[in-house]
C-alpha positions as CSV (number, residue, x, y, z in Angstrom):
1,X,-145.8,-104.6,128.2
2,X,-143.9,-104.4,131.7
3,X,-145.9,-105.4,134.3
4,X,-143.3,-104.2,136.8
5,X,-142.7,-100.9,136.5
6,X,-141.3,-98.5,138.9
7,X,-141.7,-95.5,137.7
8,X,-139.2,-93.2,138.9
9,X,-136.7,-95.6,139.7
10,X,-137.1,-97.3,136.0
11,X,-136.4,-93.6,134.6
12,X,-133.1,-93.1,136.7
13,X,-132.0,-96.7,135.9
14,X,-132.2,-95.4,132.2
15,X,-130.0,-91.8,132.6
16,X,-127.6,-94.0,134.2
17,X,-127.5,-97.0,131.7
18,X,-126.9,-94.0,128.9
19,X,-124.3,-92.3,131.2
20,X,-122.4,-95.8,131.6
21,X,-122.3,-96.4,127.8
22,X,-121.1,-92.4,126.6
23,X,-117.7,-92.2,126.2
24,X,-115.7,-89.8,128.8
25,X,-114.8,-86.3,127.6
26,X,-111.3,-85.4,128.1
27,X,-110.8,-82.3,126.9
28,X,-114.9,-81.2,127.8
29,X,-114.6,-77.4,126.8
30,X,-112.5,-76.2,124.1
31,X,-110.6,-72.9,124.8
32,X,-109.0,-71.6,122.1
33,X,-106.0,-72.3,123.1
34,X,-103.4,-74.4,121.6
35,X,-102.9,-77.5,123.7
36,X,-99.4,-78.5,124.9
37,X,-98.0,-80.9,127.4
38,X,-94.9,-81.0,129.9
39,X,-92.0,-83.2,130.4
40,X,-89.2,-83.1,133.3
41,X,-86.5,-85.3,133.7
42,X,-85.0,-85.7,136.5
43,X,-81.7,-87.6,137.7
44,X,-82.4,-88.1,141.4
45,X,-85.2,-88.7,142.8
46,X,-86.1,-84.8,143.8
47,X,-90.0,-83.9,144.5
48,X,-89.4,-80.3,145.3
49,X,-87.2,-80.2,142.0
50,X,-89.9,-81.2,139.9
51,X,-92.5,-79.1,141.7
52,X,-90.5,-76.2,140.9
53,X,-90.1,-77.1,137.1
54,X,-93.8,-78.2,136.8
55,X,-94.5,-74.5,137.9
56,X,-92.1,-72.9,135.7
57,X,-94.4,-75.1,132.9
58,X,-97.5,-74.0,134.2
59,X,-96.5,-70.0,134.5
60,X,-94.9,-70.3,130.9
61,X,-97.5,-71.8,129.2
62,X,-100.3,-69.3,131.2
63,X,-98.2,-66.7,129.5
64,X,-97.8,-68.1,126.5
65,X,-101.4,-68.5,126.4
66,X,-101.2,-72.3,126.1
67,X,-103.4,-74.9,127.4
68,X,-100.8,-77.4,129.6
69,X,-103.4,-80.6,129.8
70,X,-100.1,-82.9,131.6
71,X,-96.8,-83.6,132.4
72,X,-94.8,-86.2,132.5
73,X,-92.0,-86.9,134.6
74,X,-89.5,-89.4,134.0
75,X,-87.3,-89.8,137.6
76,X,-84.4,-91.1,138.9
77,X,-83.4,-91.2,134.6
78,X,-80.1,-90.3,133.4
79,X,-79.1,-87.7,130.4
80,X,-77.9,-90.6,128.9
81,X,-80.5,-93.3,128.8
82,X,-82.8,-93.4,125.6
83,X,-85.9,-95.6,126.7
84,X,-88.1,-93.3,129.1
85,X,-91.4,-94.3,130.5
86,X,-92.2,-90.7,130.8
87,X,-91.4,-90.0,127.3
88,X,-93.1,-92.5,125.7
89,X,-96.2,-91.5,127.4
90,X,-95.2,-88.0,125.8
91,X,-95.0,-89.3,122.8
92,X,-98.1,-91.4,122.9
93,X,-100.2,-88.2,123.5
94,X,-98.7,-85.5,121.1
95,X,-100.1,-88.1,118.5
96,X,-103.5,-86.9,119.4
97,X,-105.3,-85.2,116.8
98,X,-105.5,-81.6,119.3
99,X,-102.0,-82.0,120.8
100,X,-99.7,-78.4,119.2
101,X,-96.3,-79.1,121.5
102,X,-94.2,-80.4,124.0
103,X,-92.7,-78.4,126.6
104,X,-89.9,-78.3,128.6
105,X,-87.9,-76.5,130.7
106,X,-84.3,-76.5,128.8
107,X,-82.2,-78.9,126.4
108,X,-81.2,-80.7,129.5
109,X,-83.9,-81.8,130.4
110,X,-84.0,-84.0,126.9
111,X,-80.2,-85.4,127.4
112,X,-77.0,-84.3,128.1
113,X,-75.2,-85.8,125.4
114,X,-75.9,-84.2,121.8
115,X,-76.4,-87.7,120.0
116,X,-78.9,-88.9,122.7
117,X,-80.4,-85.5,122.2
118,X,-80.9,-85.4,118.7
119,X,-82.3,-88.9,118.8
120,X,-84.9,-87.8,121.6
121,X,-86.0,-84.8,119.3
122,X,-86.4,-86.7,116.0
123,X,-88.5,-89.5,118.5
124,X,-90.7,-86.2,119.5
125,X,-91.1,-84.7,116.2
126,X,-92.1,-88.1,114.4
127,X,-95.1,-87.3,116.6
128,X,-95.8,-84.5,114.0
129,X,-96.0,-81.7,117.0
130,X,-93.8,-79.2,118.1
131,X,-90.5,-79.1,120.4
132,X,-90.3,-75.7,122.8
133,X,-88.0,-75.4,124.9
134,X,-88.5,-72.4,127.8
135,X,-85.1,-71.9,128.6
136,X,-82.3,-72.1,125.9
137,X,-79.3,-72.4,128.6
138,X,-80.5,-74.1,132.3
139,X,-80.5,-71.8,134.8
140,X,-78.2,-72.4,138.1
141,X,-81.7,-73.6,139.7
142,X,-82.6,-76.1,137.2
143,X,-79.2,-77.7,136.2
144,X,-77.9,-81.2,137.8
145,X,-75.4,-79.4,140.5
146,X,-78.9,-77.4,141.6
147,X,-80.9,-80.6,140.8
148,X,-78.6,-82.4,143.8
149,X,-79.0,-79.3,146.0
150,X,-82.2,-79.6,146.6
151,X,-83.2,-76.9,143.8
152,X,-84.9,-73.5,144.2
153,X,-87.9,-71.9,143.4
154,X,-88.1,-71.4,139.7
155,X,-90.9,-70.2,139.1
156,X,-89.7,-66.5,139.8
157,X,-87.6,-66.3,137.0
158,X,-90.0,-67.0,134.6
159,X,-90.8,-64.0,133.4
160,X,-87.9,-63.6,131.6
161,X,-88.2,-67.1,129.5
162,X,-88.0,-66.6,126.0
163,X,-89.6,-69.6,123.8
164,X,-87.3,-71.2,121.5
165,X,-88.7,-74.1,119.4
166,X,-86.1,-76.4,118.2
């Protein structure tokens, strides 16, 4: 027996003793909807550039009807370097049981040399989920010479994405 009890207080020291030691719910409420994550590259160091892109992912995947739980951004990275923080991180959670795809805005975004490309996909795919890409051939807003412009709003012209899974 307790001969110090606090009633009340003894109760809420309990809830929270239980609440301390359940494991956090990332993805609390299921939706139906297949769950996908971003990725932007980025050669310069560019925030309204990635803004814009990370909206072009947000009104695709709304469209497409997919869940976008993240998105990584690797900056200041060149086409033409393999090891990306951002990527990896990627990687890490398309491995996930729940994770259907990554997403990003063109081929471009992945590398600009075929080989590098190629060995980014296969990296991706190992992952067991899917590559789509929302623009097949960058856009003037989203390429490098817009990238060091400053870039535009993208998000305007995505209605007219098209998926292409690759």
């Amino acid at each position: 027996m307790n001969e110090f009890s606090y009633g009340p207080l003894d109760q809420r020291i309990g809830e929270l003793e239980r609440l301390l030691s359940t494991p956090p719910i990332f993805r609390s409420v299921p939706t139906g909807r297949p769950v996908v994550y971003g990725y932007i590259r980025s050669s310069h160091r560019r925030a309204r550039y990635v803004r814009a892109c990370r909206r072009v992912l947000e009104r695709f995947c709304w469209q497409e009807r997919l869940r976008l739980c993240g998105v990584f951004v690797d900056y200041g990275i060149a086409g033409d370097v393999v090891i990306r923080p951002g990527l990896s991180g990627l990687c890490d959670v398309l491995r996930l049981p729940d994770s259907f795809a990554a997403v990003t805005i063109s081929a471009a975004h992945l590398a600009s040399d075929a080989t590098i490309a190629d060995a980014l996909t296969h990296r991706l795919r190992a992952t067991g989920a899917r590559l789509l890409v929302v623009r097949p051939k960058p856009p003037p807003e989203c390429d490098a010479s817009a990238e060091s412009s400053g870039g535009s709003d993208t998000g305007q012209r995505a209605e007219s994405n098209r998926v292409r899974d690759i």
